[in-house]
Structure formats: C-alpha cells, structure tokens
Z-matrix of the N, CA and C atoms (Angstrom, degrees):
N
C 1 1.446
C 2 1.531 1 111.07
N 3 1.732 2 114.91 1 -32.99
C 4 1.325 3 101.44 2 178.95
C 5 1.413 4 126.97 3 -91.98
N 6 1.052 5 95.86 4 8.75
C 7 1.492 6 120.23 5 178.97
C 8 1.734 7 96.46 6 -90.33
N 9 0.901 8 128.90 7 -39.70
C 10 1.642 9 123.92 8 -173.58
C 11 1.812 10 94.67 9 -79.78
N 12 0.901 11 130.64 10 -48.47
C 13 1.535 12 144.77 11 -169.61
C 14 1.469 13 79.68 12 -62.24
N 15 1.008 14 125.40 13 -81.69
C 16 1.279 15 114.59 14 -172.18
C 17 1.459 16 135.14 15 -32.31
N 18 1.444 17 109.39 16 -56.72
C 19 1.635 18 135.54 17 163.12
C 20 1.607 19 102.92 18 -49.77
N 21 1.360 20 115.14 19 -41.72
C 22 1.602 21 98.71 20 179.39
C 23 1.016 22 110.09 21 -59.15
N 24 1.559 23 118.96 22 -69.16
C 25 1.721 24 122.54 23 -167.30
C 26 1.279 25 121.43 24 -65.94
N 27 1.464 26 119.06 25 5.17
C 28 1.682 27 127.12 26 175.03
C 29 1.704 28 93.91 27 -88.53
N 30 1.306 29 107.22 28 -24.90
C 31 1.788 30 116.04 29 -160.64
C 32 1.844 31 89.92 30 -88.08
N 33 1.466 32 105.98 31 -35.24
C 34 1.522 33 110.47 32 -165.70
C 35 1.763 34 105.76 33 -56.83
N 36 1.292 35 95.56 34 -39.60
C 37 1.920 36 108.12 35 -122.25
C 38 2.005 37 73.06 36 -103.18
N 39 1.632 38 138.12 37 -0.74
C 40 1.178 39 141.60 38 148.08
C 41 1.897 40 119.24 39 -103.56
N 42 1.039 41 114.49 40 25.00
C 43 1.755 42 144.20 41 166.02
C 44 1.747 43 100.43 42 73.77
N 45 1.662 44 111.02 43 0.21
C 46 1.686 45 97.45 44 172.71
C 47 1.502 46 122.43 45 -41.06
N 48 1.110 47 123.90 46 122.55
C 49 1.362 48 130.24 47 173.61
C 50 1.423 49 118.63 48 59.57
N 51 1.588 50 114.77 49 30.28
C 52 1.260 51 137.97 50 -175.60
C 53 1.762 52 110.06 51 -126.39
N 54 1.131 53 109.17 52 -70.07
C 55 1.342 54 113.31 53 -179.02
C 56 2.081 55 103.99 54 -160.85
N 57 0.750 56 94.11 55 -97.88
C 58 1.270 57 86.86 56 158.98
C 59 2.099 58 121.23 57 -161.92
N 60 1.199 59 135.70 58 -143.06
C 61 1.241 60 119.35 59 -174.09
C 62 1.492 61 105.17 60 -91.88
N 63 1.532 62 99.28 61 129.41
C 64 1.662 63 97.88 62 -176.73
C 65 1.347 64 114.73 63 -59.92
N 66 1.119 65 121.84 64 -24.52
C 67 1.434 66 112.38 65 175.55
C 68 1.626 67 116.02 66 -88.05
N 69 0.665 68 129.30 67 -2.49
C 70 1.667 69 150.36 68 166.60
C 71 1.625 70 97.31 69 -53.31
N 72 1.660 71 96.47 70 -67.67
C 73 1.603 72 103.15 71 -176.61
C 74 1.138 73 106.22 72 -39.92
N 75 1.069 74 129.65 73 -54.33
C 76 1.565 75 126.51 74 -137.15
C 77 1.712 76 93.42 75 -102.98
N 78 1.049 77 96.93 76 5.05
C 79 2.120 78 83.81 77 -176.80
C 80 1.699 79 100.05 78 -71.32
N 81 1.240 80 104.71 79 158.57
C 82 1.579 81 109.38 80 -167.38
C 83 1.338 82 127.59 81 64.33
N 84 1.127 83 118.24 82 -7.43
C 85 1.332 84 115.41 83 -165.71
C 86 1.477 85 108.39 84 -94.61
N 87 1.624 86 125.81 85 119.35
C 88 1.306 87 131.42 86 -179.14
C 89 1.564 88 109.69 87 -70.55
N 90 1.327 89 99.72 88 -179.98
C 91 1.474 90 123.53 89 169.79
C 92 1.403 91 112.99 90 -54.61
N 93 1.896 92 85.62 91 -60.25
C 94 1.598 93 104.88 92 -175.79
C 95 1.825 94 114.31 93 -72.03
N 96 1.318 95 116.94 94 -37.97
C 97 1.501 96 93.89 95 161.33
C 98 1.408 97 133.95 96 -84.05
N 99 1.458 98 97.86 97 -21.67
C 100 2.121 99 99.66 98 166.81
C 101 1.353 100 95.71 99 -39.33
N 102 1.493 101 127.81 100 -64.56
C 103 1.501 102 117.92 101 -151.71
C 104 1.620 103 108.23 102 -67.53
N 105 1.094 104 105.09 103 -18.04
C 106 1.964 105 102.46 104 -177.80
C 107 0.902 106 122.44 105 -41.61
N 108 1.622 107 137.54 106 127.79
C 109 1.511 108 115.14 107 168.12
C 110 1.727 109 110.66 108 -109.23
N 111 1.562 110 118.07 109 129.82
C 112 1.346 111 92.14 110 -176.32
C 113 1.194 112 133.21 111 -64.65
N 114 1.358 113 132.44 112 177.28
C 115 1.263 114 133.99 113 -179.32
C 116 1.703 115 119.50 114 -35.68
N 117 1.553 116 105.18 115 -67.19
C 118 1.124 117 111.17 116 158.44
C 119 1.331 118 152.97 117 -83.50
N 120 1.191 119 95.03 118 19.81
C 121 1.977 120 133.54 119 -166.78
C 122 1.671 121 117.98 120 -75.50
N 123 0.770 122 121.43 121 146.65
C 124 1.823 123 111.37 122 172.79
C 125 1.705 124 99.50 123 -109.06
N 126 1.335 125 125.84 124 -22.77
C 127 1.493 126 135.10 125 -173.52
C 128 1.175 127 116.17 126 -125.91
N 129 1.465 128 111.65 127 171.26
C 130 1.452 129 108.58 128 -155.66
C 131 1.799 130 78.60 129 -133.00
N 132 1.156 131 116.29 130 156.96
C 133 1.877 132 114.18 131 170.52
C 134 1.158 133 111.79 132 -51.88
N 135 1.512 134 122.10 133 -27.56
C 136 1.459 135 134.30 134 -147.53
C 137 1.654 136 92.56 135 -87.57
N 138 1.415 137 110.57 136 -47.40
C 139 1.625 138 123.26 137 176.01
C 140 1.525 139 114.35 138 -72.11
N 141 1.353 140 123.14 139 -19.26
C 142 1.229 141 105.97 140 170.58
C 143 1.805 142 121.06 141 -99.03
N 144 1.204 143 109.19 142 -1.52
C 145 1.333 144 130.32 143 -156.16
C 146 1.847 145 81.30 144 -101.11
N 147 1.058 146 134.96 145 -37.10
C 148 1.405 147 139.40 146 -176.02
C 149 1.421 148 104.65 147 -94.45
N 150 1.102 149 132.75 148 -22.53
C 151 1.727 150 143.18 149 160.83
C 152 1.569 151 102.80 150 -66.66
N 153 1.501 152 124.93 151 -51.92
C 154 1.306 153 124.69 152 159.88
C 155 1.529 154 121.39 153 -41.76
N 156 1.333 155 121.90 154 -88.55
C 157 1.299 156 138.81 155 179.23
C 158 1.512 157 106.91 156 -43.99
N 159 1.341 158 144.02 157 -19.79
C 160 1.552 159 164.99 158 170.77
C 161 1.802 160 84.44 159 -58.08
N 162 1.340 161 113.88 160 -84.47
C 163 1.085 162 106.76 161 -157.63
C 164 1.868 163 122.38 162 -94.16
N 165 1.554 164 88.98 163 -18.36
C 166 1.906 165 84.46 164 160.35
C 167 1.681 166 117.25 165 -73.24
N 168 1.213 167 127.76 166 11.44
C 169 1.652 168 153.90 167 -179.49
C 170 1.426 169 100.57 168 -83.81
N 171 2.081 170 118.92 169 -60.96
C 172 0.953 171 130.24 170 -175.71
C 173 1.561 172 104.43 171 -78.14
N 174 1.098 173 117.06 172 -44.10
C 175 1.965 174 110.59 173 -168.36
C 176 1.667 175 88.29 174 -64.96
N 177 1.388 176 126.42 175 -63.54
C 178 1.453 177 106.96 176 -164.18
C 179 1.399 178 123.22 177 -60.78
N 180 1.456 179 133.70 178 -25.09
C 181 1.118 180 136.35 179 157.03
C 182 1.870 181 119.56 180 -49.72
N 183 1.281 182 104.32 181 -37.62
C 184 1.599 183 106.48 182 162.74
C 185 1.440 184 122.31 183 -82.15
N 186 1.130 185 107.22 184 -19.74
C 187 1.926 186 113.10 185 169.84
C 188 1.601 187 103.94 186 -70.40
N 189 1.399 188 111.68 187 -37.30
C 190 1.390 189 123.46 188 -179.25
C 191 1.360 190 123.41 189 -64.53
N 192 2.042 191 103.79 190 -15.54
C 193 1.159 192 98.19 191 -176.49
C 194 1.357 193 116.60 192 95.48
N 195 1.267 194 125.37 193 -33.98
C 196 1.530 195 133.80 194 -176.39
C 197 1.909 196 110.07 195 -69.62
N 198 1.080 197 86.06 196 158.24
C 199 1.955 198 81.51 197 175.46
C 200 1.277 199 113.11 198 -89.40
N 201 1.518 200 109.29 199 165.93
C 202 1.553 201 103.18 200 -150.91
C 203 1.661 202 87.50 201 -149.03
N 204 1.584 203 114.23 202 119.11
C 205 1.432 204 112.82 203 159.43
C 206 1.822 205 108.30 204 -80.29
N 207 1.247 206 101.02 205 111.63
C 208 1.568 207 115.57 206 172.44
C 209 1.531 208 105.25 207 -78.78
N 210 1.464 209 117.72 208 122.11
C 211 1.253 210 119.94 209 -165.91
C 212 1.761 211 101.28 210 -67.47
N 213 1.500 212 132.64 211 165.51
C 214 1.103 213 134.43 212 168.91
C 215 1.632 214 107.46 213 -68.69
N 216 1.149 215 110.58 214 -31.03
C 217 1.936 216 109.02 215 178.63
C 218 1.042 217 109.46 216 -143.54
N 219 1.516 218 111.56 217 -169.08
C 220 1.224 219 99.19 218 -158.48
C 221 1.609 220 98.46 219 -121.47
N 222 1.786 221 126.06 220 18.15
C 223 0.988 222 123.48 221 -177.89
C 224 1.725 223 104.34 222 -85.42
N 225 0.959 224 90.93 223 -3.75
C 226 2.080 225 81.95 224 168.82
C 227 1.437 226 107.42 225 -87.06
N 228 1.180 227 126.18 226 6.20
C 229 1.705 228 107.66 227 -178.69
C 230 1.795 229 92.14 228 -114.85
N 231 0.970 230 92.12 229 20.69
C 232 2.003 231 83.74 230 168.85
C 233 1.799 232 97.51 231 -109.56
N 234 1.240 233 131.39 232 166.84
C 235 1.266 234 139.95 233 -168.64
C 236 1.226 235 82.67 234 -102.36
N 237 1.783 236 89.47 235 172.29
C 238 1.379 237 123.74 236 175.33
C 239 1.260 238 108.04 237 -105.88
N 240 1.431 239 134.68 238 133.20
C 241 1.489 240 137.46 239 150.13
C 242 1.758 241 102.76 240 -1.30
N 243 1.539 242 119.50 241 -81.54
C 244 1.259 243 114.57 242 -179.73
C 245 1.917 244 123.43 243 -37.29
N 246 1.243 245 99.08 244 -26.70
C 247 1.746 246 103.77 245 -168.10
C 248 1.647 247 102.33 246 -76.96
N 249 1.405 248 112.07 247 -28.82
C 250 1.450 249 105.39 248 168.93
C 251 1.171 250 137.35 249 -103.28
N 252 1.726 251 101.49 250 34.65
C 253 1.610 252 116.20 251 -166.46
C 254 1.881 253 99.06 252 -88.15
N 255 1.419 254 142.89 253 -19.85
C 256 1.121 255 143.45 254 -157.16
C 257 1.419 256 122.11 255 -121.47
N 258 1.226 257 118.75 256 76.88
C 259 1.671 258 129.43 257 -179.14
C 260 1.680 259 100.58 258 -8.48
N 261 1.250 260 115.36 259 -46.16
C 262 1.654 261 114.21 260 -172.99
C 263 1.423 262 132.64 261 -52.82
N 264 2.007 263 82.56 262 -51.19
C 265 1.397 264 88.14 263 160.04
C 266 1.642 265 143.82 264 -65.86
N 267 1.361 266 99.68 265 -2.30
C 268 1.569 267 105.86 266 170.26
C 269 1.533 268 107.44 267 -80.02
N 270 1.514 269 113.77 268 -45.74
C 271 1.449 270 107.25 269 177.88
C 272 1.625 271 114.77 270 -76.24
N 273 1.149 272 132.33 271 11.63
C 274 1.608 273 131.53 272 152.25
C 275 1.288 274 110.18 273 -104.55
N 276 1.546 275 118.14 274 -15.59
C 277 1.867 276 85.01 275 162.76
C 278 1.264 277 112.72 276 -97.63
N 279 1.621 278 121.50 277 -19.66
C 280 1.461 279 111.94 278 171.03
C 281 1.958 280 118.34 279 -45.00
N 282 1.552 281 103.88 280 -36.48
C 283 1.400 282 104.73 281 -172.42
C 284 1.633 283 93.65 282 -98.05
N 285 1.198 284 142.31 283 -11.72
C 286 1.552 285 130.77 284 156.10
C 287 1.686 286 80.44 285 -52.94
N 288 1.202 287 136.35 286 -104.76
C 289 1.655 288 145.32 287 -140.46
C 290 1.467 289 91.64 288 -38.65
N 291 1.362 290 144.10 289 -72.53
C 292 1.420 291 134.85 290 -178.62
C 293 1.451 292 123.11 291 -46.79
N 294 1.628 293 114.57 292 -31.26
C 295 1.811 294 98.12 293 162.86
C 296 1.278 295 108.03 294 -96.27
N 297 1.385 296 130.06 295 -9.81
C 298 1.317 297 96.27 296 161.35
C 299 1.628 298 125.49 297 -111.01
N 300 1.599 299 103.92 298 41.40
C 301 1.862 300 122.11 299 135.43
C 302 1.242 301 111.37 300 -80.09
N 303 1.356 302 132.79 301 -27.69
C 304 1.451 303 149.25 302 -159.77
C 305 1.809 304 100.75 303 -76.05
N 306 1.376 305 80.78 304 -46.55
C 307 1.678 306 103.14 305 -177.64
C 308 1.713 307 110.97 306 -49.12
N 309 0.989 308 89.23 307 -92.44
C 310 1.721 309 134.12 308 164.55
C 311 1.576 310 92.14 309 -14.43
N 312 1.635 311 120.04 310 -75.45
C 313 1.239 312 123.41 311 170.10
C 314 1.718 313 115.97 312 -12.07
N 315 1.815 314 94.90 313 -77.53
C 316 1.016 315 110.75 314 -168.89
C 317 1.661 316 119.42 315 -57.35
N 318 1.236 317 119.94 316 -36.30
C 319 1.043 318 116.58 317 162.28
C 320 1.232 319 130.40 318 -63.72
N 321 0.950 320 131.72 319 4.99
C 322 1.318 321 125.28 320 171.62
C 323 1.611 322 117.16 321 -72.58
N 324 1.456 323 117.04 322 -20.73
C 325 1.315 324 120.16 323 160.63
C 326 1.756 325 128.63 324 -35.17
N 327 1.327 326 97.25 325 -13.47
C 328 1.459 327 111.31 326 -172.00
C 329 1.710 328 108.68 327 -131.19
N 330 1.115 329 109.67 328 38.91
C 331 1.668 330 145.22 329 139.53
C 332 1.196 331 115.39 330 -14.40
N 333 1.772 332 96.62 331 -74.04
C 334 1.251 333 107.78 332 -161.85
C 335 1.368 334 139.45 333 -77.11
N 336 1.597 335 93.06 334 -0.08
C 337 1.719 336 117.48 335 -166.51
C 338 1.424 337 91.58 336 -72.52
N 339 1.265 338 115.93 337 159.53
C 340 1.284 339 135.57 338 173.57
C 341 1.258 340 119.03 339 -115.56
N 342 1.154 341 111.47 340 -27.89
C 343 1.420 342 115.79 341 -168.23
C 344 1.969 343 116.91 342 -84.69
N 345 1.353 344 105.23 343 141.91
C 346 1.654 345 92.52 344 -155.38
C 347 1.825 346 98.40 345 -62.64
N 348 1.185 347 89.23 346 171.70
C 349 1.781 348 112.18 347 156.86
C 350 0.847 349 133.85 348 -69.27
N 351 1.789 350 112.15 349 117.35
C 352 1.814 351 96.11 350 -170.28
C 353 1.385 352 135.74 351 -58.19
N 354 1.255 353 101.95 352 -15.30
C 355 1.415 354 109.45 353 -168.98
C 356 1.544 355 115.62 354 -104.72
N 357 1.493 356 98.72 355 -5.86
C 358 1.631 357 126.62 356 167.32
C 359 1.223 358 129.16 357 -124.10
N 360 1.506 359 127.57 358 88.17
C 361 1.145 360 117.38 359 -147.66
C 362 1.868 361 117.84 360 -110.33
N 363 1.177 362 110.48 361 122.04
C 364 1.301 363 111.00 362 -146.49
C 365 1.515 364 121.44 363 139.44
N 366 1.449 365 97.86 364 -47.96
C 367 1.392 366 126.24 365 -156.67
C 368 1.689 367 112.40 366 -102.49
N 369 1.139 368 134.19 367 100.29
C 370 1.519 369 139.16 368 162.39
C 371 1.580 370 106.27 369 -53.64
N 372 1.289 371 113.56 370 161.52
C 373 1.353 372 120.26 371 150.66
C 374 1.477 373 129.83 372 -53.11
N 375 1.109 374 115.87 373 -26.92
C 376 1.679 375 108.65 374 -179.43
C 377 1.935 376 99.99 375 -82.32
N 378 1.497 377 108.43 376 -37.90
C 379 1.472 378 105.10 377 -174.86
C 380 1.349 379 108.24 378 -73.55
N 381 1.342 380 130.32 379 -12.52
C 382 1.931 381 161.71 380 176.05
C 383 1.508 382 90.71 381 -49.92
N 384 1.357 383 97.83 382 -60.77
C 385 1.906 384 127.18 383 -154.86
C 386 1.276 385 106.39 384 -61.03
N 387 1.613 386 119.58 385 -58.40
C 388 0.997 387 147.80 386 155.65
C 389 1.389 388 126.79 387 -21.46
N 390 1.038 389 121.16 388 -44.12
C 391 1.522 390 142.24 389 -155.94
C 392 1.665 391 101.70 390 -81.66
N 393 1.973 392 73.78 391 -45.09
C 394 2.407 393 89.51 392 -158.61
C 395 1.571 394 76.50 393 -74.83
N 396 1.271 395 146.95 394 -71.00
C 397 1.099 396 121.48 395 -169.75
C 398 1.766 397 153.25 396 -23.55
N 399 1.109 398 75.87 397 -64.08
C 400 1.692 399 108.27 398 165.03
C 401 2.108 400 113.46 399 -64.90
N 402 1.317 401 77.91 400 -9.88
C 403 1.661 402 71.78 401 -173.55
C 404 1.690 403 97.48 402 -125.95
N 405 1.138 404 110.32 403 -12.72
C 406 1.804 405 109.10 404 160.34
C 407 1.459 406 102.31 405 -83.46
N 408 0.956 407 137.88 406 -65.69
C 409 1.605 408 155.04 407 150.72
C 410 2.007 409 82.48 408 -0.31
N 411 0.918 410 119.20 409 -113.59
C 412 1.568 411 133.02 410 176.21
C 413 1.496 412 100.77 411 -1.53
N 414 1.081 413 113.79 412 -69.63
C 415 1.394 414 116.78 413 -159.35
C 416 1.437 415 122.59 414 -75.30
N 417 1.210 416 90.58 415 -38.20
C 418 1.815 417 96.64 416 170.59
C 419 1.662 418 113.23 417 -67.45
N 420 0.986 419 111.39 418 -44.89
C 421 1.318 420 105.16 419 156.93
C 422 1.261 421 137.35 420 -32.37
N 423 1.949 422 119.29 421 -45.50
C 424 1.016 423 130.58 422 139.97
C 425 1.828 424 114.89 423 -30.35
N 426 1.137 425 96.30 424 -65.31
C 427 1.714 426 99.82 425 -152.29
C 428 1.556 427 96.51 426 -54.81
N 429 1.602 428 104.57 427 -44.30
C 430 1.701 429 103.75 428 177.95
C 431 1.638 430 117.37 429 -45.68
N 432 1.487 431 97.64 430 -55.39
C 433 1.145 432 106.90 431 174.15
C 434 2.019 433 130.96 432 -40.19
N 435 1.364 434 88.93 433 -33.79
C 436 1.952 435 117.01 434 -168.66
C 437 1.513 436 93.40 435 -74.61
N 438 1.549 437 110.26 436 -58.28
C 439 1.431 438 102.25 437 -173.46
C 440 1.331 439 126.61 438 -67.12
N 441 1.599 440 111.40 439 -30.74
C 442 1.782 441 119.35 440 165.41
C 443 1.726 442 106.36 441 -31.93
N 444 1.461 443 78.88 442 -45.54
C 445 2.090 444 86.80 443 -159.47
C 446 1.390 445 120.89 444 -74.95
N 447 1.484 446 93.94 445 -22.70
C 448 1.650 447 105.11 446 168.56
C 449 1.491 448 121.63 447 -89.13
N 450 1.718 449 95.88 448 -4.59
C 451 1.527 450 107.41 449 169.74
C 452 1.481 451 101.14 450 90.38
N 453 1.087 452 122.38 451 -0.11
C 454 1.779 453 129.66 452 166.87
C 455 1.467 454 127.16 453 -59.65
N 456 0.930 455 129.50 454 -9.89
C 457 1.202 456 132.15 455 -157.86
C 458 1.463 457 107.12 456 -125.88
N 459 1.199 458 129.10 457 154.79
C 460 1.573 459 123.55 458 -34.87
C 461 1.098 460 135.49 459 -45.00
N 462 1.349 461 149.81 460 103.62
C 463 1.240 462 122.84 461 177.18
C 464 1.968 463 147.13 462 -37.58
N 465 1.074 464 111.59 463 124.69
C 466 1.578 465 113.49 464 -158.18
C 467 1.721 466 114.54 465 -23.78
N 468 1.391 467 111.82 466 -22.94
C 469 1.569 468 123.55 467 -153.52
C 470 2.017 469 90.38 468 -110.36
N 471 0.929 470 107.13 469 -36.61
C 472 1.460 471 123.74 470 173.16
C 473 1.963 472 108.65 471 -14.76
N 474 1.168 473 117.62 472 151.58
C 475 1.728 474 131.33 473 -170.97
C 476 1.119 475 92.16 474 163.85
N 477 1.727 476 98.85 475 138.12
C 478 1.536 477 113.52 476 -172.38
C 479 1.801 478 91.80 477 -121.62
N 480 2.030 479 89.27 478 139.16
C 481 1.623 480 101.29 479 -147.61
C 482 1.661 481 80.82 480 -101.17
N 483 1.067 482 141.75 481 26.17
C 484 1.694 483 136.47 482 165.61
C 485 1.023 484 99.79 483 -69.36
C-alpha cells in the first residue's frame, strides 16, 4: 500500500492524473510574457509561479524537518513589481520550481513515517506530500489558464500525455 501512496504522489508532484507536467506549462513561456497580466487577470504566470515556489520553499523545509516561520498571510508569497523587473530572474525561479520537484520527489522516501512534522503539526509527510501537490496541481492550472488568455497556449512543442 505504501508503495502505491508513494507511486501516486511521484505521479502527482509530475501532473499525472493531476493536470498535467508542471514543467510542460511553463515551456515557451518568456520573461516578457510570464510577467503579462491578462486583460481581465489579477496575475501574471510570473506571479503565480513565485506564489508556487513561495510556498513549496516552506513545505520542503518542513518535510526536511527544519523549522519553518509560516507567514501570518498569504500576501507575502505574491511578488513585488521590483521582483519581476529581471528576465534572469524568471529563469532561476523556473529552475528553483524544477529542483524543488526534484526535492519533493525525493522525499517521498519518508512516506511512511507517521509521526507529524515538526514544523507542521498535525501533518505527516505523506499528508506534507499531498498538500504540495494539490496546491501545484491548482496553480498550474492557473498558469495554463493565464497563457490561454494571453493567447499563449499551447505551447509550439506542446502534446497532451492522456
């Protein structure tokens, strides 16, 4: 059984039977259109992709075991105007979000623990696992969603693995 629990959220945490591969989303996608927000949009890819990586930062640091100041809200994990001023910085958080899937992956070796997280209390590692899923899962959806509207989507290289 923990071997299937396991196999799911390795399947989750790469968009199998979730949405699709988070890095999929983001193929093609520039600096200059991450930051776009559509017309009728409140976010830009660039802002939700940093709303992501914000808090898969905090879950893996508590999978890790380490202590974790949990912000009081959740308006600190959106950027600032300044954070999306530097083409570069889009290509270091795109590859922050890919090692820490890499991460995430790897942790799943520690599944089987039962006992909560110190820095999450309540919460085991598999329900840990769970969370980043369901909440990358969510968001990418967004981003899919952002680029439709900006007329981005599909990307040229794009194939849907259903």
């Amino acid at each position: 059984m923990i071997e299937r629990l396991e196999k799911s959220i390795k399947n989750g945490l790469r968009g199998k039977f979730t949405h699709l591969d988070p890095l999929k989303a983001l193929n093609g996608l520039t600096a200059e259109t991450a930051r776009m927000v559509p017309p009728k949009g409140e976010h830009s890819c660039w802002h939700i992709l940093h709303h992501i990586v914000f808090w898969q930062d905090l879950m893996l640091s508590a999978l890790r075991k380490e202590s974790v100041d949990w912000p009081k809200n959740n308006e600190t994990s959106w950027p600032t105007d300044k954070q999306l001023e530097k083409d570069e910085d889009w290509v270091t958080l795109v590859e922050k979000f890919e090692k820490g899937l890499d991460e995430a992956d790897g942790l799943t070796k520690n599944i089987e623990s039962k006992e909560d997280l110190p820095a999450w209390p309540k919460v085991p590692a598999f329900a840990a696992l769970m969370v980043f899923v369901q909440h990358n899962a969510f968001h990418i959806g967004e981003i899919v969603a952002t680029r439709q509207a900006l007329g981005n989507w599909p990307p040229p290289e794009y194939k849907p693995t259903f």
